[in-house]
C-alpha positions in Angstrom: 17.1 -6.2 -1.1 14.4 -4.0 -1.2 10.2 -4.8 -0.9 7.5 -3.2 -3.0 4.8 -3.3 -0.7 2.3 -2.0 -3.6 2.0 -3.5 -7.2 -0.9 -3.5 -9.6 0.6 -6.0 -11.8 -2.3 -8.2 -12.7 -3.7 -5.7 -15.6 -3.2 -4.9 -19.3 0.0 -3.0 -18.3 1.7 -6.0 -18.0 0.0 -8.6 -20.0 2.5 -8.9 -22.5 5.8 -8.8 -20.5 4.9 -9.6 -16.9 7.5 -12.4 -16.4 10.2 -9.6 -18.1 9.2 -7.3 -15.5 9.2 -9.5 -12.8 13.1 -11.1 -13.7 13.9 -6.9 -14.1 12.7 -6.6 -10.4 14.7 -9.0 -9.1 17.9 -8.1 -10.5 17.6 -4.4 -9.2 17.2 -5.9 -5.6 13.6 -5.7 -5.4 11.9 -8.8 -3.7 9.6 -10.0 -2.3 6.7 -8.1 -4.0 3.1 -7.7 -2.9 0.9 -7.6 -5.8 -2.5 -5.7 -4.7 -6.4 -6.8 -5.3 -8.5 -3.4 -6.0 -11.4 -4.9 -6.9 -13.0 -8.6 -5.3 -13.9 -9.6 -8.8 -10.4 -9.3 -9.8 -8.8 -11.6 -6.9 -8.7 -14.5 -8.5 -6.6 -12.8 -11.4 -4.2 -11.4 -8.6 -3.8 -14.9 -6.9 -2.8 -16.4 -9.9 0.1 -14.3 -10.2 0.9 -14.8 -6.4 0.7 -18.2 -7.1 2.8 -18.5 -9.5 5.6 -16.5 -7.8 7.6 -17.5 -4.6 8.2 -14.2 -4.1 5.0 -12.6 -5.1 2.2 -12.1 -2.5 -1.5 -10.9 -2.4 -4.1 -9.1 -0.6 -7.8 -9.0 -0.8 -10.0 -5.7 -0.7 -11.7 -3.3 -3.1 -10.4 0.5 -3.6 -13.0 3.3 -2.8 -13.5 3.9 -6.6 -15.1 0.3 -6.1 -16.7 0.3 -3.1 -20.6 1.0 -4.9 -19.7 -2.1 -7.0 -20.0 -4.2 -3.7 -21.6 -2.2 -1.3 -22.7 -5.3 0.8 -19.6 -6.7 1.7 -19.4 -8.2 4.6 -15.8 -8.6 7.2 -17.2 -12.4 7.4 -16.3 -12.6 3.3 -12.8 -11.1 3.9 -11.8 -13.2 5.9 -13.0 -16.3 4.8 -10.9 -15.2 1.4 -8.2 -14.1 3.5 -7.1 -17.5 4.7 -5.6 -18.5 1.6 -1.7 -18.6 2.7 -0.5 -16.2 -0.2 -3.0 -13.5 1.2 -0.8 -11.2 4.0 -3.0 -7.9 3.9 -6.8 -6.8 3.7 -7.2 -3.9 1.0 -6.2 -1.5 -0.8 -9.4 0.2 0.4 -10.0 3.4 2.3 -12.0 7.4 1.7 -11.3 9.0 -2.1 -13.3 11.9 -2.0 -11.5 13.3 -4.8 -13.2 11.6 -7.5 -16.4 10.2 -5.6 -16.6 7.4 -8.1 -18.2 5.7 -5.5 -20.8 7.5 -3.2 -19.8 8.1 0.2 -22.6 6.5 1.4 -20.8 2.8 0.3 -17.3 3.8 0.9 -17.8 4.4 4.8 -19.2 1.0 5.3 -17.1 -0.5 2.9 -13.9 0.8 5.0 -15.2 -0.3 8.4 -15.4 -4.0 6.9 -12.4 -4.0 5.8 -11.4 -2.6 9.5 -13.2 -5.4 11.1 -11.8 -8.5 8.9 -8.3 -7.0 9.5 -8.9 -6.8 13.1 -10.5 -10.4 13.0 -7.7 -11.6 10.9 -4.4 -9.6 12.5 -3.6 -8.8 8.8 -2.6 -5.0 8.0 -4.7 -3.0 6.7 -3.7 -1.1 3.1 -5.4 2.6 3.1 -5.9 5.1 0.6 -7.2 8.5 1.1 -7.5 11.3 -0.9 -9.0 14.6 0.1 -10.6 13.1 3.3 -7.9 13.5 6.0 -10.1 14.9 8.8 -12.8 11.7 7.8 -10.0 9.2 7.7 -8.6 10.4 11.2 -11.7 10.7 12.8 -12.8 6.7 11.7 -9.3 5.5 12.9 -9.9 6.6 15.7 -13.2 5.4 16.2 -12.1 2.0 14.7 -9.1 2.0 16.8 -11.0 2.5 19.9 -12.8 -0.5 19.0 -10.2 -2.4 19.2 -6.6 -2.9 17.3 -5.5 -3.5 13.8 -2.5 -2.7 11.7 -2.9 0.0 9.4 -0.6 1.5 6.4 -1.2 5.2 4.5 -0.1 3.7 1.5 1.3 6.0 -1.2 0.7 8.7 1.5 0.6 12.4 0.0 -2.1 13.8 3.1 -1.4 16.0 5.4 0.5 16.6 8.7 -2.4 16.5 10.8 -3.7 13.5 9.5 -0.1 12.1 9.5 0.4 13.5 13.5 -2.8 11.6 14.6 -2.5 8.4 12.3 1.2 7.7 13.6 -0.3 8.3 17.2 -2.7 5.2 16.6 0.5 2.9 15.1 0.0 3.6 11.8 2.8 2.6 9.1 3.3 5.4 6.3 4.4 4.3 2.4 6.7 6.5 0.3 6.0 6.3 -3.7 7.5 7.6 -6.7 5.4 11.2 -5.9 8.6 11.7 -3.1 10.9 12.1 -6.5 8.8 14.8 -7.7 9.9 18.0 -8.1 6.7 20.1 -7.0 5.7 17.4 -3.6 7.8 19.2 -1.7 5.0 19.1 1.3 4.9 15.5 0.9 9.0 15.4 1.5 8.3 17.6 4.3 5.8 14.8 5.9 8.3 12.2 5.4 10.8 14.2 7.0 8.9 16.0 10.1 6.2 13.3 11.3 6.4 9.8 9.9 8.5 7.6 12.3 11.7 6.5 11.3 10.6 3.2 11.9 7.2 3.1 10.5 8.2 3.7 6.9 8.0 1.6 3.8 8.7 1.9 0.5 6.3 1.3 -2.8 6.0 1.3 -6.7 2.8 1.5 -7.0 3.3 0.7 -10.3 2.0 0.6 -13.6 1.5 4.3 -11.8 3.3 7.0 -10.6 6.8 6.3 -11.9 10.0 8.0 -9.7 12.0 10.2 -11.5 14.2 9.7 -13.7 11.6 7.2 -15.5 8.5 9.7 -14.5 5.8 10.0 -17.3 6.8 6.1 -18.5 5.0 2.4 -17.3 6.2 2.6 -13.9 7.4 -0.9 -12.8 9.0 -3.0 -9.5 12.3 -2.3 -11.0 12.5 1.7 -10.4 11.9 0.9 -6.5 15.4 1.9 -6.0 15.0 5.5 -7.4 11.9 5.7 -4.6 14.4 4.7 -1.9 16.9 6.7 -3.1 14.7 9.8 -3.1 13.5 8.2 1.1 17.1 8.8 1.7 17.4 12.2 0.9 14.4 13.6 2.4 15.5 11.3 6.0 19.2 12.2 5.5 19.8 8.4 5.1 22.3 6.5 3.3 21.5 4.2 0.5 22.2 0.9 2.7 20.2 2.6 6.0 17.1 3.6 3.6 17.2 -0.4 2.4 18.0 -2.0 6.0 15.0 0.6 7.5 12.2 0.5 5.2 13.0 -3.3 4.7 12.8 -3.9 8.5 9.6 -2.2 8.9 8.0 -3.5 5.7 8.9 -7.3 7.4 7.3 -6.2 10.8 4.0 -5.0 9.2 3.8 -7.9 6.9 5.0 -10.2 9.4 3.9 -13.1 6.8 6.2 -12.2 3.6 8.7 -14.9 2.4 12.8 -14.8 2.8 14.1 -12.6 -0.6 
């Protein structure tokens, strides 16, 4: 079996045929599932689908494109979400300075929050960045130095230098559908030359980014085996090694997922 650490499953994307997509999942291998909050106002949406699922779990956070939405959130609020059982990880949050939907000014503070609860809460962390590399090392350092938490470059497409000095810190890395691409070749080349071989973890994504062969369509947990099967040529893996490593790493960073 393989895990998709990363699904946005609680939008319109999959409002008509979410229990379809869910069954298709399953039968290409692909559970457990962790279905991801973006937004806090959109928790309770996400829950409900974890709920609902034995082998669909949740997080808790708000992306940088929503950090200005709650700028005062506090590491006290996480957490205090964060004991539901079904939660396992704080995020997806982290530095987009790509599309600065959200100022910097409420993305920084937003970040170290979601730092802080995850340190409180020995939950990982789920990352983005996007054109801030040399900001996003520099505050894991500084973070880290504070003292430990758990965090994952999810659908990591940065650089080697932020790469180098992330996976000096711990840090678990996330493969997507963009290592199927034809033109990411300097994303393979990350994959291949610094992320630890056992630090690596597969993801969908989805209703985003889907692998090739299915790329420009609704991506969805079911094409998770085209993402490993692209993992395995970049690490010179088999099939069976790409599912037995990314599945053992994906279990010792979220240390709280159910049995497939």
């Amino acid at each position: 079996m393989l895990i998709d650490t990363h699904i946005n499953i609680h939008g319109e994307a999959f409002e008509e045929d979410l229990e379809d997509v869910l069954q298709r999942a399953r039968e290409a291998g692909v559970s457990p599932m962790i279905a991801i909050c973006c937004r806090l106002s959109e928790f309770d949406a996400v829950l409900q689908i974890a709920e609902a699922h034995d082998d669909v779990m949740c997080t808790i956070g708000a992306h940088p494109h929503h950090a200005k939405d709650r700028p005062d959130i506090t590491a006290d609020e996480l957490v205090e979400i964060a004991q539901h059982p079904k939660v396992i990880a704080i995020g997806e949050t982290g530095l987009d300075f790509h599309y600065n939907y959200s100022p910097r000014a409420d993305q920084f503070p937003s970040l170290r929050a979601h730092i802080e609860a995850a340190r409180r809460t020995d939950l990982p962390i789920i990352l983005h960045c996007r054109d801030a590399d040399e900001e996003m090392a520099d505050l894991l350092e500084e973070e880290m130095g504070k003292g430990a938490f758990r965090p994952l470059l999810h659908c990591y497409t940065g650089g080697q230098a932020l790469a180098r000095r992330a996976a000096k810190l711990g840090a678990y890395f996330s493969a997507s559908g963009i290592i199927s691409f034809k033109k990411a070749d300097d994303v393979r080349a990350v994959f291949r030359d610094v992320v630890p071989d056992d630090r690596v973890i597969i993801e969908t994504d989805c209703p985003y980014l889907a692998p090739v062969p299915h790329r420009g369509r609704r991506n969805e947990p079911s094409y998770l085996p085209h993402v490993a099967e692209a993992l395995a040529r970049v690490k010179g893996w088999t099939i069976e090694q790409t599912a037995e490593r990314t599945t053992r790493a994906a279990r010792t960073l979220f240390d709280q997922l159910p049995d497939a």
